[in-house]
LUMKOLLO-569169 format. One line per field, with one value per residue (C-alpha): residue number from 1; x negated, y, z negated; residue in one letter. Coordinates in steps of 0.2 Angstrom, whole numbers, always signed. Each point is the difference from the previous one (the first is absolute). Example, Ala and Ser with C-alpha at 12.3 -4.5 7.8 and 13.67 -1.06 7.14 Angstrom:
LUMKOLLO-569169
n = [1 2]
X = [-62 -6]
Y = [-22 +17]
Z = [-39 +3]
res = [A S]
end
This chain:
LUMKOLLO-569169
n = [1 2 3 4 5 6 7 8 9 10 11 12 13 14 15 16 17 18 19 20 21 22 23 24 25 26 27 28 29 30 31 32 33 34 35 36 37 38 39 40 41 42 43 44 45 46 47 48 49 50 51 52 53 54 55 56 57 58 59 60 61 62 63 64 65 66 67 68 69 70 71 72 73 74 75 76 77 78 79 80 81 82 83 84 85 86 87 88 89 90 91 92 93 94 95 96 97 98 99 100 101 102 103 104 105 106 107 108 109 110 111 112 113 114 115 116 117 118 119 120 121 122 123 124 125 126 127 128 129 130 131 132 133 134 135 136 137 138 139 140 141 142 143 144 145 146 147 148 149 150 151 152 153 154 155 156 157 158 159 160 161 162 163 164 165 166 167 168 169 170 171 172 173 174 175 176 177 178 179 180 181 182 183 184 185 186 187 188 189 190 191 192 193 194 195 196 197 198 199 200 201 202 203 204 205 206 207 208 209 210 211 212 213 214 215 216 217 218 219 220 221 222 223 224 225 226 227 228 229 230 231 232 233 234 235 236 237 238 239 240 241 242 243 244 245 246 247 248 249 250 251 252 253 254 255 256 257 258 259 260 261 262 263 264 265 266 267 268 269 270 271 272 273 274 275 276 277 278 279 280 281 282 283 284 285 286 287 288 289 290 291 292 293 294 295 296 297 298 299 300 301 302 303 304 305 306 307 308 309 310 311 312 313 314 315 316 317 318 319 320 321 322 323 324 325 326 327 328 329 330 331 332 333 334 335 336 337 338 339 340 341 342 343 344 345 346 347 348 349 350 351 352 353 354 355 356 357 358 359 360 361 362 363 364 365 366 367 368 369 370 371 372 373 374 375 376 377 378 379 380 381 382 383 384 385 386 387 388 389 390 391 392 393 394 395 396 397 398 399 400 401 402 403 404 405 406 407 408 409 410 411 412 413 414 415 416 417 418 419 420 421 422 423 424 425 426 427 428 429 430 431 432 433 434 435 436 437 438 439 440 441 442 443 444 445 446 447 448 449 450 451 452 453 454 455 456 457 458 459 460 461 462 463 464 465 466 467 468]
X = [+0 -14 -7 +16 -2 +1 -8 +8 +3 +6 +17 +0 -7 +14 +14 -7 +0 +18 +4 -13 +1 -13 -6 -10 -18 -14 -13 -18 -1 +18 -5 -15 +10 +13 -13 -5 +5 -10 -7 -18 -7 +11 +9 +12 +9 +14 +6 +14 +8 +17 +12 +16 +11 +17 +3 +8 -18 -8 +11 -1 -19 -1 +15 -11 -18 +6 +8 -17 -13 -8 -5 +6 -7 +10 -11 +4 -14 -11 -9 +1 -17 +2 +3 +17 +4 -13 +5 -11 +6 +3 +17 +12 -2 +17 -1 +11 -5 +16 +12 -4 +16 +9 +17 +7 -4 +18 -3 +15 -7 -17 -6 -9 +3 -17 -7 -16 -12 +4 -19 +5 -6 +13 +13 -6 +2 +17 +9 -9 +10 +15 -10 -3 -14 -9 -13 -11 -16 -14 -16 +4 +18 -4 +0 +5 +20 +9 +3 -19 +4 +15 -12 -11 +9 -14 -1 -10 -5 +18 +5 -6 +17 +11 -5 -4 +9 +11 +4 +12 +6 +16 +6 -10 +4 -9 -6 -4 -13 +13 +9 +15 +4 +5 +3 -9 +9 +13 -2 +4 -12 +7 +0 +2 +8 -12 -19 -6 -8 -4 -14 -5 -3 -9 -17 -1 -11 +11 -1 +16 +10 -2 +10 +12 +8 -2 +9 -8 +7 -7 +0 -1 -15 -9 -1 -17 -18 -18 -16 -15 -17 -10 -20 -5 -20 +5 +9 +8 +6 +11 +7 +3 +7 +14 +6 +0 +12 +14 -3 +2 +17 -3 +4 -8 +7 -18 -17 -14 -17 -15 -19 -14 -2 +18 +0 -15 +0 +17 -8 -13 +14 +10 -13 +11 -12 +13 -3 -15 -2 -18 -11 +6 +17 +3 +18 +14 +19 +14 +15 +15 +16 +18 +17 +15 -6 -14 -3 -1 -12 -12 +3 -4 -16 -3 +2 -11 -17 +3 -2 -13 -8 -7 -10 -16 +6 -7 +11 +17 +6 +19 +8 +7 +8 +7 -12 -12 +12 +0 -20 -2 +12 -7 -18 +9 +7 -14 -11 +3 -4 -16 -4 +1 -11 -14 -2 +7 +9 +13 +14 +9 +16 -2 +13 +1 +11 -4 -8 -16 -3 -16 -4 +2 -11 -12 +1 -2 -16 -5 +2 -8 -15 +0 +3 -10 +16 +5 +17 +10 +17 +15 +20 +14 -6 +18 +6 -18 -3 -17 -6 -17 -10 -16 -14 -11 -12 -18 +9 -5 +11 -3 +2 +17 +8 -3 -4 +12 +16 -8 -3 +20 +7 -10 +8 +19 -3 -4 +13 +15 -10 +2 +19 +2 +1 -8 +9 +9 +5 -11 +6 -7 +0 -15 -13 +5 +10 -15 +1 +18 -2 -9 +17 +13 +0 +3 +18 +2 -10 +10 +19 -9 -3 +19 +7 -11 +7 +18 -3 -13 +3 -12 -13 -1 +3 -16 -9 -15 +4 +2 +0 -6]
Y = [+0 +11 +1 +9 +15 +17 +17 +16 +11 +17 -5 -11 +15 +11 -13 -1 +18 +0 -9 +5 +21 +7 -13 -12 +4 -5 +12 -11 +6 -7 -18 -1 +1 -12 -12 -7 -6 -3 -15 +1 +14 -8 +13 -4 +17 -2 +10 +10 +2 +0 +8 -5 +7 -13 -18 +5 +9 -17 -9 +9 +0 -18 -3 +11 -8 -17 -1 +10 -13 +15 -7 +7 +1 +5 +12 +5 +8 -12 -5 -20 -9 -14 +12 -2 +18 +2 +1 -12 +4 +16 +4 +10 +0 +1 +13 -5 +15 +10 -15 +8 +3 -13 -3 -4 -8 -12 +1 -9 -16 +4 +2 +14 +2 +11 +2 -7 +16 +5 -4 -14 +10 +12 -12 -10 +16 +7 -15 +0 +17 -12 -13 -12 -9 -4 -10 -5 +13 -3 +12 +11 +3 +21 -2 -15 +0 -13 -6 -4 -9 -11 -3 -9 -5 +10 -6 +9 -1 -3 -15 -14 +5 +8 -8 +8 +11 -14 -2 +14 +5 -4 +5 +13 +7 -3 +7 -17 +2 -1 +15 -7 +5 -13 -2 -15 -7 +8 +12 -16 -11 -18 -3 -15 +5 -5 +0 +15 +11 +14 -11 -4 +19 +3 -5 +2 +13 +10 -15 -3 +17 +18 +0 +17 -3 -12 -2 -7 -8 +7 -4 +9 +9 -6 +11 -4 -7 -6 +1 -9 -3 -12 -5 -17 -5 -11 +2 -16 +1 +14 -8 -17 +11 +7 -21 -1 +13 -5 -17 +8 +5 +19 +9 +16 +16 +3 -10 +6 -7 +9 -4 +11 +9 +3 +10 +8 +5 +10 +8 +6 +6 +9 +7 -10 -8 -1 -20 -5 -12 -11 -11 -16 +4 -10 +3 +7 -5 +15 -8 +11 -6 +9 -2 +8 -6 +7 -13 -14 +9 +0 -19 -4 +11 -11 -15 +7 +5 -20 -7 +14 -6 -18 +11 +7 +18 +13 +17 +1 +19 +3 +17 +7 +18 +0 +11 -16 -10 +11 +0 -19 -1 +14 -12 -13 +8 +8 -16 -2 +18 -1 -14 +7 +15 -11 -7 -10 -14 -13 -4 -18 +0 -17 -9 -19 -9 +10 -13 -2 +18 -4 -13 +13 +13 -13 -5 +19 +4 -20 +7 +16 -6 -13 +16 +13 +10 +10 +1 +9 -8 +8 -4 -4 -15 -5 -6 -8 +17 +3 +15 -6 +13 -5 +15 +1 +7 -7 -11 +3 +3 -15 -10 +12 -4 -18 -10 +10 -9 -15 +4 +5 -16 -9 +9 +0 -18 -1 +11 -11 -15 +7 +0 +17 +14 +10 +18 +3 +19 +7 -8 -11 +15 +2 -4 -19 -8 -8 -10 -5 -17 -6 +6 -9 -14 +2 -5 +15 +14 -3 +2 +15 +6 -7 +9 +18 -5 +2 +16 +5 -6 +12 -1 +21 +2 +1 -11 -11 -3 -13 -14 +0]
Z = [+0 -5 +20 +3 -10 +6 -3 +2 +15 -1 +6 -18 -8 +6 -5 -17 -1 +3 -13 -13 +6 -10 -8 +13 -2 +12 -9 -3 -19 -3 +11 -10 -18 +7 +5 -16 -18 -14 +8 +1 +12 +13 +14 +15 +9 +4 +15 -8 -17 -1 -16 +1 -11 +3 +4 +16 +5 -3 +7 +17 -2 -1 +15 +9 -6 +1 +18 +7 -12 -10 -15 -20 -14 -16 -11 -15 -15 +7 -15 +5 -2 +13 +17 -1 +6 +13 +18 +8 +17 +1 +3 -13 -18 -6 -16 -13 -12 +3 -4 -19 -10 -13 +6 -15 -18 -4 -20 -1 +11 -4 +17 +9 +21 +6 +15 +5 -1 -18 -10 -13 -15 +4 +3 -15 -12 +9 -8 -15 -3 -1 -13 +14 +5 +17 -4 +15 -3 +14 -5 +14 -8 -2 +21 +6 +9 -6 +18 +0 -14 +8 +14 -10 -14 -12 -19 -9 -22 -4 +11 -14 -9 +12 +18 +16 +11 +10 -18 +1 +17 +4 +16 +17 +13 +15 +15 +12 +13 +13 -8 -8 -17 -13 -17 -7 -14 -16 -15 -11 -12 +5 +20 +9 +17 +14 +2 -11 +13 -15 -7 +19 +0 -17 +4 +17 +2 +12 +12 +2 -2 -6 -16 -3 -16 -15 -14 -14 -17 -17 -18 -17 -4 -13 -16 -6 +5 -9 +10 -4 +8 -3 +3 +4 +1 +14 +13 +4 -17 +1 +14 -11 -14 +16 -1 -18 -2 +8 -7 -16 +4 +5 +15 -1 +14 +7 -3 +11 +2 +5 +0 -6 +17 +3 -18 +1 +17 -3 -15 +12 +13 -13 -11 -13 -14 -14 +0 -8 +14 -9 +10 -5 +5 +13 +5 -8 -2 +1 -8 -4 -9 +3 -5 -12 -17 -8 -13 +14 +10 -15 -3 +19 -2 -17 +11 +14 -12 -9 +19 +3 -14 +8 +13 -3 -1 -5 -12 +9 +4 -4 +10 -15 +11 +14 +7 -2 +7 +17 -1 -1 +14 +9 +2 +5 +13 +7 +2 +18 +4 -11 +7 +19 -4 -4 +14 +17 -6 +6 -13 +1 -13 -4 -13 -9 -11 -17 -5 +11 -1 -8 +15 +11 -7 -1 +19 +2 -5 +5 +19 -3 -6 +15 +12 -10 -3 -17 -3 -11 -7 -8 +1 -5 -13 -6 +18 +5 +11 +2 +10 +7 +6 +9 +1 +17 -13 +9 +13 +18 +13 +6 -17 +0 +17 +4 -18 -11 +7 +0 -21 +0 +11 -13 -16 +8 +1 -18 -3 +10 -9 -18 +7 +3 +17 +11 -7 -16 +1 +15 +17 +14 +12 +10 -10 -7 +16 +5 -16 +1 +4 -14 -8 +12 +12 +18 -2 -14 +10 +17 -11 -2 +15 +5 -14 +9 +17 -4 -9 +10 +20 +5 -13 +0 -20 -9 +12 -5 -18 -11 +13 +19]
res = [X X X X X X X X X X X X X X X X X X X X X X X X X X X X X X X X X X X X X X X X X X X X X X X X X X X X X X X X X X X X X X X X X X X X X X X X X X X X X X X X X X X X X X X X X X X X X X X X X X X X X X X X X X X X X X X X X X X X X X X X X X X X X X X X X X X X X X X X X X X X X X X X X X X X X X X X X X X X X X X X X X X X X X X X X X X X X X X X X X X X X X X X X X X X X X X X X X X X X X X X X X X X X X X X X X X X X X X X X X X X X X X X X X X X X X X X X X X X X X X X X X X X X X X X X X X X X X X X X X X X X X X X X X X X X X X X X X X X X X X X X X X X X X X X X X X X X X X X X X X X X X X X X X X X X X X X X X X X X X X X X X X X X X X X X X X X X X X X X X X X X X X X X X X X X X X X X X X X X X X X X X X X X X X X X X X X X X X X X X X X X X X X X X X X X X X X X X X X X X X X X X X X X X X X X X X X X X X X X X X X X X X X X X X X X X X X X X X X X X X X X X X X X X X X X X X X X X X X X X X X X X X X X X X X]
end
C-alpha cells in the first residue's frame, strides 16, 4: 500500500486551504516543529499542517486525502517517545491542538466528554473541582492531550491501583480514514453489543482513525496520600521488595523505581539536591499510599517499612508537606528529560510479570556489558514497567547503528521470555516495529494488518507505524 502514496501538488494545497482558510501552513519553521516528538533527535516534514477546528473539516480532509492517496498523520502535543506522531511520508500532519475544550463533566454519572486536544493535567484538575478523579497520569501530563494518551493507552505512576487509560474510556468518536464519522461504542459501564471497536481504537496510535471526542468514566477523588522514598544498596533488591509488597497484601497508588543515575542525574538537571542521594545508594523506591481514611493509610505505610525492612536499606525519607510531596514527584517526573540532556540515548519501555522485575534488570545490564552499553533504568515498578534508557556515551557510530539492535532484539527476547512485551505505555510506532515479531506470530501480525486494511484501504493514515 505504502508504494502508492502521494505527495502534494498545489492543486491539494489549494483544496486544503479551502477547508482549513487560514489555517493550512506550508511555512519550513512550522514543518520542521511538526516533524518530530520527543523521540530521540528524529525529524520527518511533513508537507503541510493542517488545524482543523470541526469533525466536518476532517472529515472532508480525509474524503479528500483518502480518494487522492496523500498520506495523514494525526498530531497532537507530540510528546510520544516511540515516533508515533511523525509523518514519515510527508504528507499532512493533521493538528489536533484546537480540538481543546471539555464538553461536559456528568457529576451525576461520573463521566467527563472532552475533546482530544485538551492537556490531561488540565482535564485531570477540571474534574477534580467536582471531587472526581481521573487517574491515568503519564510524566508528560502538564502537556500531553489526552487524545495522545487514547492513542497509546499511556499509564503512568498511578496505573498499579487504578489501571491504564483503556481502563476508563468508554465510548469516541471517530473520524475513519475513509472519512465517515462514527461513534464507537455507549456512555455505559457494562457493554456487550458487538465487537468493541472503542478498545480497538485505544492504543492504536492514530492507525486506525483520528479520534474527536472521548468520553471517559471517573471515580471519587481520593481525600488523602503518604509518600515515602526509600534507598536500597542494591538494586535488584528494590525491585524484589516491588514483589513482596503486593504479596504482603498491599496495593499501593504509585511505586516508582529508579537507579542511581536516574536520581542523580535529575538532581543535576534541576539543580535540585534536597535528597541526600550517598554512594552506596544503589536505587531507590517511590511508593506513595492514597485513599479516604487517614488512619489506614498509616497502617499500609506500617505494613510497607516491615516488608521494607528484609532489604538492605538504607534511612527511609517520609514527605511530611505537601510541598515535599510535589518535589519527590517533581524528580520523578523529570528523569526522562534529565536523562536526554545527558546525552543521545535510545529508550526501550520494557515491562514483566512484577515478579521478574529483578530478572530483567539483571538481563539489562547482562547485555550492556556484552555490547559496552550504559543504561539508565527507571519506571513504573508496580506494573513491571521499566524505562530502559541506553546512553551512546563512547559507542561509535558504528557500534550505534548496526550492533545496538542486535543488543535490543536480544533483550526483547528476554523480555517476551520473562513473559512480558515489547511496549507498556510508549507505543510500537516507528521505532519498535522492527521487533514486533518476537512479540506475535505470523498468524497474529497479519490479523493485524487485516484489521488496518478495513479501516485503512488505502494505507494514508499515519503510514509506516506499528506494523509494515
Amino acid at each position: 500500500m505504502l508504494q502508492s502514496l502521494k505527495h502534494l501538488n498545489s492543486e491539494d494545497i489549494s483544496f486544503l486551504q479551502s477547508i482549513c482558510p487560514g489555517r493550512c501552513q506550508t511555512q519550513k519553521e512550522i514543518l520542521e516543529k511538526y516533524g518530530h516528538d520527543e523521540t530521540e533527535d528524529l525529524l520527518y516534514l511533513p508537507e503541510v499542517v493542517l488545524h482543523p477546528t470541526t469533525v466536518d473539516e476532517i472529515s472532508s480532509i480525509m474524503k479528500y486525502c483518502n480518494a487522492r492517496t496523500i498520506p495523514v498523520t494525526p498530531s497532537g502535543a507530540r510528546t510520544g517517545l516511540s515516533g508515533g506522531a511523525l509523518p514519515v511520508f510527508g504528507g499532512v500532519a493533521l493538528s489536533m491542538e484546537r480540538f481543546n475544550q471539555i464538553i461536559e463533566i456528568d457529576e451525576k454519572n461520573l463521566q467527563v466528554t472532552t475533546e482530544p486536544g485538551v492537556i490531561t493535567e488540565v482535564l485531570q484538575q477540571a474534574v477534580a473541582e467536582k471531587g472526581l478523579f481521573y487517574p491515568p497520569d503519564p510524566a508528560s501530563k502538564g502537556s500531553c492531550f489526552i487524545g495522545g494518551n487514547v492513542a497509546e493507552n499511556s499509564g503512568g505512576p498511578k496505573a498499579v491501583k487504578y489501571g491504564v487509560t483503556s481502563d476508563y474510556v468508554l465510548n469516541l468518536e471517530v473520524v475513519l480514514p475513509t472519512g465517515d464519522v462514527i461513534w464507537t461504542g455507549a456512555n455505559v459501564l457494562k457493554n456487550a453489543t458487538g465487537y468493541n471497536l472503542t478498545q480497538l481504537i485505544v492504543g492504536s496510535e492514530g492507525t486506525l482513525g483520528i479520534i474527536t471526542k472521548i468520553v471517559l468514566r471517573l471515580i471519587p477523588h481520593p481525600t488523602h496520600d503518604l509518600l515515602m522514598l526509600v534507598p536500597f544498596r542494591n538494586a535488584e533488591q528494590a525491585c524484589e521488595a516491588v514483589a513482596a509488597l503486593f504479596q504482603a497484601g498491599i496495593t499501593p497508588s504509585g511505586i516508582e523505581f529508579m537507579e542511581r543515575d536516574a536520581l542523580v542525574w535529575t538532581q543535576d538537571f534541576t539543580k535540585d539536591y534536597t535528597i541526600d542521594v550517598k554512594e552506596d545508594h544503589a536505587a531507590h523506591l517511590l511508593i506513595e499510599v492514597d485513599g479516604f481514611d487517614p488512619e489506614q493509610l498509616m497502617q499500609e505505610c506500617e505494613k510497607i517499612m516491615v516488608v521494607i525492612e528484609r532489604f538492605d536499606t538504607d534511612e527511609l525519607l517520609f514527605a511530611e508537606s505537601k510541598a515535599q510531596k510535589d518535589a519527590l514527584w517533581s524528580l520523578r517526573r523529570k528523569v526522562g528529560e534529565a536523562v536526554k540532556s545527558q546525552s543521545i540515548y535510545k529508550e526501550e519501555d520494557t515491562v514483566v510479570p512484577r515478579y521478574y522485575l529483578p530478572n530483567l534488570l539483571h538481563a539489562v545490564k547482562s547485555i550492556g556489558k556484552k555490547y559496552g552499553f550504559h543504561s539508565v533504568c527507571y519506571g513504573h515498578a508496580g506494573d513491571g514497567n521499566l524505562h530502559v534508557n541506553i546512553i551512546k556515551g563512547d559507542l561509535t557510530d558504528e557500534q550505534w547503528e548496526n550492533e545496538l539492535p542486535l543488543a535490543i532484539r536480544e533483550l526483547f527476547k528476554e523480555v517476551v521470555r520473562l513473559g512480558g512485551t515489547l511496549s507498556g505505555e510508549h507505543g510500537i510506532g516507528l521505532v519498535q516495529k522492527g521487533y514486533m515479531d518476537i512479540a506475535f506470530s505470523a498468524v497474529s501480525l497479519e490479523i493485524m494488518r487485516s484489521i488496518k486494511k478495513v479501516f485503512d484501504p488505502n494505507g494514508i493514515l499515519n503510514p509506516g507505524k506499528v506494523i509494515d
